[in-house]
PDB file of N, CA, C and O in Angstrom:
ATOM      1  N   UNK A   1      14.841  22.193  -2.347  1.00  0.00           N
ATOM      2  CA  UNK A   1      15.778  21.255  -2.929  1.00  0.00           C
ATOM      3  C   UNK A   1      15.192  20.732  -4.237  1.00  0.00           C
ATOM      4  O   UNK A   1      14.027  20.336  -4.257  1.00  0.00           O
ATOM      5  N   UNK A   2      15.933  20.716  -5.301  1.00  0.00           N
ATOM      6  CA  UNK A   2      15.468  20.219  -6.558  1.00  0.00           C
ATOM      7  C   UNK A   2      15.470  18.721  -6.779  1.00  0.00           C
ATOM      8  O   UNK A   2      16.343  17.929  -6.424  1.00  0.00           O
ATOM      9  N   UNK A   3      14.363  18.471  -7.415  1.00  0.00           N
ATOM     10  CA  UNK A   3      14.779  16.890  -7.839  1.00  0.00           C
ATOM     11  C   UNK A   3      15.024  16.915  -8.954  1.00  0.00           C
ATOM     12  O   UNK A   3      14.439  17.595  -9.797  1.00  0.00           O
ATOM     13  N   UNK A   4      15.903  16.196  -9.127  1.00  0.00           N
ATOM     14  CA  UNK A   4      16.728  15.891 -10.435  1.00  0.00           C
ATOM     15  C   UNK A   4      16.636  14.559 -11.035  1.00  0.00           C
ATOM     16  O   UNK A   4      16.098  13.746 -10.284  1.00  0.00           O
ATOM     17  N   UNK A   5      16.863  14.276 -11.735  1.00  0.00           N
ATOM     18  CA  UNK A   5      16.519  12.304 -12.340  1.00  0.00           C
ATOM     19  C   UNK A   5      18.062  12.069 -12.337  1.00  0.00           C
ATOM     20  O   UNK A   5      18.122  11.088 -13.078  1.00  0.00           O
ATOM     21  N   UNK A   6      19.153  12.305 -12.028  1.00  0.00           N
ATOM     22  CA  UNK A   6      20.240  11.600 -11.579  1.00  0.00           C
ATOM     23  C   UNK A   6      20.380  10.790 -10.460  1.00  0.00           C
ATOM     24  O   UNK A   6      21.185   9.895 -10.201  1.00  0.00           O
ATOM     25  N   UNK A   7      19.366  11.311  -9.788  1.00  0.00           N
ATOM     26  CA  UNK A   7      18.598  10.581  -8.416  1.00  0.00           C
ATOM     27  C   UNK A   7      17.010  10.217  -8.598  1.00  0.00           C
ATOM     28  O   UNK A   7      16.138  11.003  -8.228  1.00  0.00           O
ATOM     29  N   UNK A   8      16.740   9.061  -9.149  1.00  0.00           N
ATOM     30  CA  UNK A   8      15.627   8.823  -9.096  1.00  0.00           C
ATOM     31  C   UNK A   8      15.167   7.703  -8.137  1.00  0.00           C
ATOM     32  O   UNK A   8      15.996   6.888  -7.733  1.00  0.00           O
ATOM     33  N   UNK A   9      13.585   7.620  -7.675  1.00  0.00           N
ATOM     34  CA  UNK A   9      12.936   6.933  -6.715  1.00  0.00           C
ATOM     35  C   UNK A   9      12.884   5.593  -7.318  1.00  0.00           C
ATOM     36  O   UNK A   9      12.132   5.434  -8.279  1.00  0.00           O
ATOM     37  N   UNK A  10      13.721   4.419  -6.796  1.00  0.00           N
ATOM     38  CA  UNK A  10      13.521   3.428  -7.054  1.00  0.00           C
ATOM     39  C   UNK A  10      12.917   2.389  -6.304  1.00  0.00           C
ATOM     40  O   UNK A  10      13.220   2.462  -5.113  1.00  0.00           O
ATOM     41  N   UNK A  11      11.973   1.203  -6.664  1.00  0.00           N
ATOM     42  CA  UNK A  11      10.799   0.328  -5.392  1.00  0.00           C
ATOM     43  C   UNK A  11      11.907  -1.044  -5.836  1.00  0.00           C
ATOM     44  O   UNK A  11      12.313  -1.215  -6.986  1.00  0.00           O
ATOM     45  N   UNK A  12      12.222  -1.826  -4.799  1.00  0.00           N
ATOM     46  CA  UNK A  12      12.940  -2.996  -4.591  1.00  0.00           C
ATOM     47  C   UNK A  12      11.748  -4.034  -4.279  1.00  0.00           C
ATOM     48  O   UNK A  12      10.922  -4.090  -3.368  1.00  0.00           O
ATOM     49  N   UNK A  13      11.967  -4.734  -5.269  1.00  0.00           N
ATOM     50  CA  UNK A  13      10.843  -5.707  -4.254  1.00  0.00           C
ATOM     51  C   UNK A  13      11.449  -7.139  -3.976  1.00  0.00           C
ATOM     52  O   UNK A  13      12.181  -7.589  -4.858  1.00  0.00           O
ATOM     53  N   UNK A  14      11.253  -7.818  -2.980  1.00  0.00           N
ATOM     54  CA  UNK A  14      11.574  -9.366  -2.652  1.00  0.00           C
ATOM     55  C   UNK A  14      11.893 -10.524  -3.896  1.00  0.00           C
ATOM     56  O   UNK A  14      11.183 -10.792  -4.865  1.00  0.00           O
ATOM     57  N   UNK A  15      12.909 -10.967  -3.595  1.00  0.00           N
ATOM     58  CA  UNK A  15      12.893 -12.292  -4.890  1.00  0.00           C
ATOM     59  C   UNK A  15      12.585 -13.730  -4.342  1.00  0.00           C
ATOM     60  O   UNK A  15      12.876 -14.787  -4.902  1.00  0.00           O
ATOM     61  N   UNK A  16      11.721 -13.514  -2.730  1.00  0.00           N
ATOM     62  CA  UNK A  16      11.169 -14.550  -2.208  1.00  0.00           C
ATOM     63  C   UNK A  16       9.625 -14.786  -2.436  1.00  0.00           C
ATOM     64  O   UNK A  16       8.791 -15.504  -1.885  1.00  0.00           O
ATOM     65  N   UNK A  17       9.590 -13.854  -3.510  1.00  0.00           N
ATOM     66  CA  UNK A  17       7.651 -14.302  -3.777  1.00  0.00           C
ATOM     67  C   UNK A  17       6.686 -13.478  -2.390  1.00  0.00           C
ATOM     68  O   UNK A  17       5.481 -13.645  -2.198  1.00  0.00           O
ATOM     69  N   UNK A  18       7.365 -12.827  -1.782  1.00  0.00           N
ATOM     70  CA  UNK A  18       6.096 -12.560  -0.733  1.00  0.00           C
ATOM     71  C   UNK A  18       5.369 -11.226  -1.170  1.00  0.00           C
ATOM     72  O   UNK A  18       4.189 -11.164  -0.826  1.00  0.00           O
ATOM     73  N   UNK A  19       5.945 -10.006  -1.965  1.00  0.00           N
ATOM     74  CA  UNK A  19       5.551  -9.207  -2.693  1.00  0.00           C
ATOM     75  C   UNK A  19       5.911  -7.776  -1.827  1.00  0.00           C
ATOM     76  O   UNK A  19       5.691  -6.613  -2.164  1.00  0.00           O
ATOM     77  N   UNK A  20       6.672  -8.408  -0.340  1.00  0.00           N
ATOM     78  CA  UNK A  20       7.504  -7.316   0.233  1.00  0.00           C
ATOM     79  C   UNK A  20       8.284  -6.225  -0.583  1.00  0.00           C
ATOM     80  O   UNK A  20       9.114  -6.632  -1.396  1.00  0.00           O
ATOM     81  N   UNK A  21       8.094  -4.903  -0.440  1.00  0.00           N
ATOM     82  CA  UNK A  21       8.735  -3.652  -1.055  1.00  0.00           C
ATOM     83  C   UNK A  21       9.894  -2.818  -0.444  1.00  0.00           C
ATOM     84  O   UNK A  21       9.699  -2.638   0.759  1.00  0.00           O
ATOM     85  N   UNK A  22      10.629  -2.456  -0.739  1.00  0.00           N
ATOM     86  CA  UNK A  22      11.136  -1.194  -0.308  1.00  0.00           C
ATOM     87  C   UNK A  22      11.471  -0.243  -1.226  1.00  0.00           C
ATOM     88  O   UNK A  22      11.853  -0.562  -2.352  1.00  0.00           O
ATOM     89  N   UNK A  23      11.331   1.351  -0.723  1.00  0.00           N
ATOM     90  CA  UNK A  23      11.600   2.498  -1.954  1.00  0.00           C
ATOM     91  C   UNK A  23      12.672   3.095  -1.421  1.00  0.00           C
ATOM     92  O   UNK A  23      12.784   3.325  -0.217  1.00  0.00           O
ATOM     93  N   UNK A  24      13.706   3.442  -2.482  1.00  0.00           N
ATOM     94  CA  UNK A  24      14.814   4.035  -2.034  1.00  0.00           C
ATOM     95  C   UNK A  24      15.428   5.101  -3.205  1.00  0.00           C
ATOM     96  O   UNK A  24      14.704   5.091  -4.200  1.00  0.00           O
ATOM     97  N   UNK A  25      15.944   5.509  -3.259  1.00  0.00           N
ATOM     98  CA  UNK A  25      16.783   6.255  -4.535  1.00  0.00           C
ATOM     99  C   UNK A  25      17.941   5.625  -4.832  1.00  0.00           C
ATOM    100  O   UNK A  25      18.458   4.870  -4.009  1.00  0.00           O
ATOM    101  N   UNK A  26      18.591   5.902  -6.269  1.00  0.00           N
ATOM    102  CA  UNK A  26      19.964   5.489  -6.552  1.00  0.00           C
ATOM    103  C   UNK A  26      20.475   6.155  -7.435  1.00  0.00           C
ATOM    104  O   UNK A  26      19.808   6.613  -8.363  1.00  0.00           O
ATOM    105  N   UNK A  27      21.643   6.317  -7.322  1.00  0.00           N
ATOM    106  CA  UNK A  27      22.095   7.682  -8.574  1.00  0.00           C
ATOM    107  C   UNK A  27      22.565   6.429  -9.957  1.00  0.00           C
ATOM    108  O   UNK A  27      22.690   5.210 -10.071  1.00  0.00           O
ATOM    109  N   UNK A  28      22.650   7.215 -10.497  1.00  0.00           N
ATOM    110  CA  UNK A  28      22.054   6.449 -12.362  1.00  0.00           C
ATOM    111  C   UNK A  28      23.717   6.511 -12.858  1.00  0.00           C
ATOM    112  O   UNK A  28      24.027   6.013 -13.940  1.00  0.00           O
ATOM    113  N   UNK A  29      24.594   7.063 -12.108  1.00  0.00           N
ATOM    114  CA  UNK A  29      25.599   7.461 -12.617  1.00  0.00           C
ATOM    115  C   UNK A  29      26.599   6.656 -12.078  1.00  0.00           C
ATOM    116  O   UNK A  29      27.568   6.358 -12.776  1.00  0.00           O
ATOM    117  N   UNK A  30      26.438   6.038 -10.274  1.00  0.00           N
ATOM    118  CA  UNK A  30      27.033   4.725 -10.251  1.00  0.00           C
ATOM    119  C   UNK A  30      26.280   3.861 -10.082  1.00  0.00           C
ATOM    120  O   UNK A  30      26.514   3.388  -8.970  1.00  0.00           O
ATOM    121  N   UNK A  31      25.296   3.239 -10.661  1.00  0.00           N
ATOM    122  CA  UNK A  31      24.734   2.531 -10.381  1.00  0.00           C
ATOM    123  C   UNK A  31      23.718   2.068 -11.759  1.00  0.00           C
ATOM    124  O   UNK A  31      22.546   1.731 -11.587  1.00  0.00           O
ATOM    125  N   UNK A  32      24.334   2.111 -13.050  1.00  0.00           N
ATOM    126  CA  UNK A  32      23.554   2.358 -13.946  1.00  0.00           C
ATOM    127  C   UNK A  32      22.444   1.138 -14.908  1.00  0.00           C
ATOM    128  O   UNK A  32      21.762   1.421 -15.893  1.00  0.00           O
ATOM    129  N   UNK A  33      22.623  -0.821 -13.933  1.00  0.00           N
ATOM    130  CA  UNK A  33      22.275  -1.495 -14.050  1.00  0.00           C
ATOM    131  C   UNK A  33      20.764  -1.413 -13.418  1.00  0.00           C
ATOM    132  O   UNK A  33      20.017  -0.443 -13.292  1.00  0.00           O
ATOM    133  N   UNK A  34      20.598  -2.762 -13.074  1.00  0.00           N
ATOM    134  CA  UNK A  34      19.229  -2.817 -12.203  1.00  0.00           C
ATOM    135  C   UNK A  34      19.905  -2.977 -10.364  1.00  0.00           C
ATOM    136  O   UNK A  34      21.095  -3.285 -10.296  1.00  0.00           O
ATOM    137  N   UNK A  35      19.378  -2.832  -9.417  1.00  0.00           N
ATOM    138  CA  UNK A  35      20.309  -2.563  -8.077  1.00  0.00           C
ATOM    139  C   UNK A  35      19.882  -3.793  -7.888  1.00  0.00           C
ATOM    140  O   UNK A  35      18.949  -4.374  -8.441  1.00  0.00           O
ATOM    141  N   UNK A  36      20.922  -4.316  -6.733  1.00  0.00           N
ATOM    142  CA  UNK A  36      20.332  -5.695  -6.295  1.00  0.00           C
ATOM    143  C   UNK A  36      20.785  -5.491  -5.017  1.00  0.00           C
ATOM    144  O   UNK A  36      21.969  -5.172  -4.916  1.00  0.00           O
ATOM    145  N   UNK A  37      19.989  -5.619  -3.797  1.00  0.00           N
ATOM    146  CA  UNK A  37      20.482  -5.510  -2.528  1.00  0.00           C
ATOM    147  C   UNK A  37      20.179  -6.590  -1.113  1.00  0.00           C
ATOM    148  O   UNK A  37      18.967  -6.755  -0.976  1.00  0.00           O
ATOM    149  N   UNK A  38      20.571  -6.943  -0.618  1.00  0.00           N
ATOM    150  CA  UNK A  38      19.976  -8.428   0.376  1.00  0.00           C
ATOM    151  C   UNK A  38      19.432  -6.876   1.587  1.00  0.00           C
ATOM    152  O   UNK A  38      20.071  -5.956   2.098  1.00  0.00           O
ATOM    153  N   UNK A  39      17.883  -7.313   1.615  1.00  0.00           N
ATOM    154  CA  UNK A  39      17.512  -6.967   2.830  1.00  0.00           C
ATOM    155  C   UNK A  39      16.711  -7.814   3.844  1.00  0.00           C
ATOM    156  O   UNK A  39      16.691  -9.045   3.865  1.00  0.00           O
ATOM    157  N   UNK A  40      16.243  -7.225   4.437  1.00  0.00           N
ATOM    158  CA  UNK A  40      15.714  -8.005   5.461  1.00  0.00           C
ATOM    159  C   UNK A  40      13.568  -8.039   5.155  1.00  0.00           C
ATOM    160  O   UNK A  40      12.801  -7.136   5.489  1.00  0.00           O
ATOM    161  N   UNK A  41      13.221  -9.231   4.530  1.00  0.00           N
ATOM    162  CA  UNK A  41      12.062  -9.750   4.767  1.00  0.00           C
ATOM    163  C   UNK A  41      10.693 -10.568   5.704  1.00  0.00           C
ATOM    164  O   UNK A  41      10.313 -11.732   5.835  1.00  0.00           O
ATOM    165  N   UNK A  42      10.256  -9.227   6.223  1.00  0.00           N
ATOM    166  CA  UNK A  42       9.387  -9.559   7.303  1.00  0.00           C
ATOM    167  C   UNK A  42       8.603 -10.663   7.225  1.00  0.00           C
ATOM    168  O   UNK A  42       8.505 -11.450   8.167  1.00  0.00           O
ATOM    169  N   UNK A  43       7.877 -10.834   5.905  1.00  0.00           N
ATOM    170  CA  UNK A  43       6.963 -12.334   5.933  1.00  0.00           C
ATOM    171  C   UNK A  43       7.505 -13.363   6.275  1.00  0.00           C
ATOM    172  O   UNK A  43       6.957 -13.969   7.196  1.00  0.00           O
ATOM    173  N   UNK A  44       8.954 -14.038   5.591  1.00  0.00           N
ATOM    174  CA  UNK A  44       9.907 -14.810   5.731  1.00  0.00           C
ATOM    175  C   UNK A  44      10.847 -14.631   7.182  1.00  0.00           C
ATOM    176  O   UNK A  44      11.242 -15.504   7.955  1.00  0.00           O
ATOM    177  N   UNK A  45      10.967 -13.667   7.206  1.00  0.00           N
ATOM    178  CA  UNK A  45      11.570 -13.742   9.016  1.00  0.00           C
ATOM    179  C   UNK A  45      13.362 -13.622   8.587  1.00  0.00           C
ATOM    180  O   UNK A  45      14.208 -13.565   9.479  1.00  0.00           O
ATOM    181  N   UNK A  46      13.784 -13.594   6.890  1.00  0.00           N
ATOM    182  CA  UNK A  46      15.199 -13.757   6.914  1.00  0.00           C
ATOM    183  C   UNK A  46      15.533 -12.399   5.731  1.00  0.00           C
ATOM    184  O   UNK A  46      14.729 -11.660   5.164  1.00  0.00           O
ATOM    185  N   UNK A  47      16.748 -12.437   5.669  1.00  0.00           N
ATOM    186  CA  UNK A  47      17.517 -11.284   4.912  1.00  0.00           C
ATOM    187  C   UNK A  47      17.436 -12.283   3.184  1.00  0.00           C
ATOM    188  O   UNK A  47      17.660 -13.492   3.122  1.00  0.00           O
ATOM    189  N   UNK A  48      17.146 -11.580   2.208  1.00  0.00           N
ATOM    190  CA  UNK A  48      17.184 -12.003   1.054  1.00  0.00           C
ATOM    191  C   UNK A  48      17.329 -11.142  -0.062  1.00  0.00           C
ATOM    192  O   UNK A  48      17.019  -9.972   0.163  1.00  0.00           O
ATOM    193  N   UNK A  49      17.613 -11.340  -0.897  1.00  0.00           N
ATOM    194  CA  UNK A  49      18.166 -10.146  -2.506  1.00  0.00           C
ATOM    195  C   UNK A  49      16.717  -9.585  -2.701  1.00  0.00           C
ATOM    196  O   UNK A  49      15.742 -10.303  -2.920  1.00  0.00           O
ATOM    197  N   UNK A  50      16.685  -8.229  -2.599  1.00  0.00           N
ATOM    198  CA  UNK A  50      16.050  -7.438  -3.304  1.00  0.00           C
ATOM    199  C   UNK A  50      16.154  -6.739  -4.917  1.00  0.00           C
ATOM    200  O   UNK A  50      17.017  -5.930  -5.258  1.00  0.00           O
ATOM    201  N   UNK A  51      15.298  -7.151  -5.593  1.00  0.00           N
ATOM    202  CA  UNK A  51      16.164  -6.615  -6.943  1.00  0.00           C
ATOM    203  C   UNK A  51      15.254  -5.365  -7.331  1.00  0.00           C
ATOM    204  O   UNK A  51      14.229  -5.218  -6.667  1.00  0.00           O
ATOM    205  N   UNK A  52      15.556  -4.376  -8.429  1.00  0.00           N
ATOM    206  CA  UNK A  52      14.697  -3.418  -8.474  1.00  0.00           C
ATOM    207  C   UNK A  52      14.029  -3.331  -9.528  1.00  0.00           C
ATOM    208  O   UNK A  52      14.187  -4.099 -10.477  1.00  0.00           O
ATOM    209  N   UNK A  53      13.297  -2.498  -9.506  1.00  0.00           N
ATOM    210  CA  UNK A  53      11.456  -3.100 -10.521  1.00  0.00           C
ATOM    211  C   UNK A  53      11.563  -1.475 -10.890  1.00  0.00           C
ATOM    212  O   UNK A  53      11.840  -0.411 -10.336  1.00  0.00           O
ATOM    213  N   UNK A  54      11.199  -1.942 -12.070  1.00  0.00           N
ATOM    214  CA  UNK A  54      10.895  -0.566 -12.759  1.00  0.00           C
ATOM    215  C   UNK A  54       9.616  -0.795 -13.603  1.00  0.00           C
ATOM    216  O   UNK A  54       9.138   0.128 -14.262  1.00  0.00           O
TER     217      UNK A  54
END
């Protein structure tokens, strides 16, 4: 399977200061801002916006 940069590896990290990560992909084609996603933060114990770091 080819990788292509229409799909590139993107790292989300916490906007609660704990320095929690997650890596995911996102296609560039809908999604062509910075991603912002509420997940779930283990240090904190609650769901909060993940934004993505480049």
């Amino acid at each position: 399977m080819a990788r292509t940069e229409t799909r590139p590896v993107i790292t989300l990290r916490s906007t609660a200061g704990t320095g929690h990560t997650y890596v995911t992909r996102k296609s560039r084609r809908n999604d062509p801002d910075r991603l912002v996603l509420r997940k779930y933060d283990p240090t904190v114990g609650q769901h909060v916006l993940f934004r993505e770091e480049r």
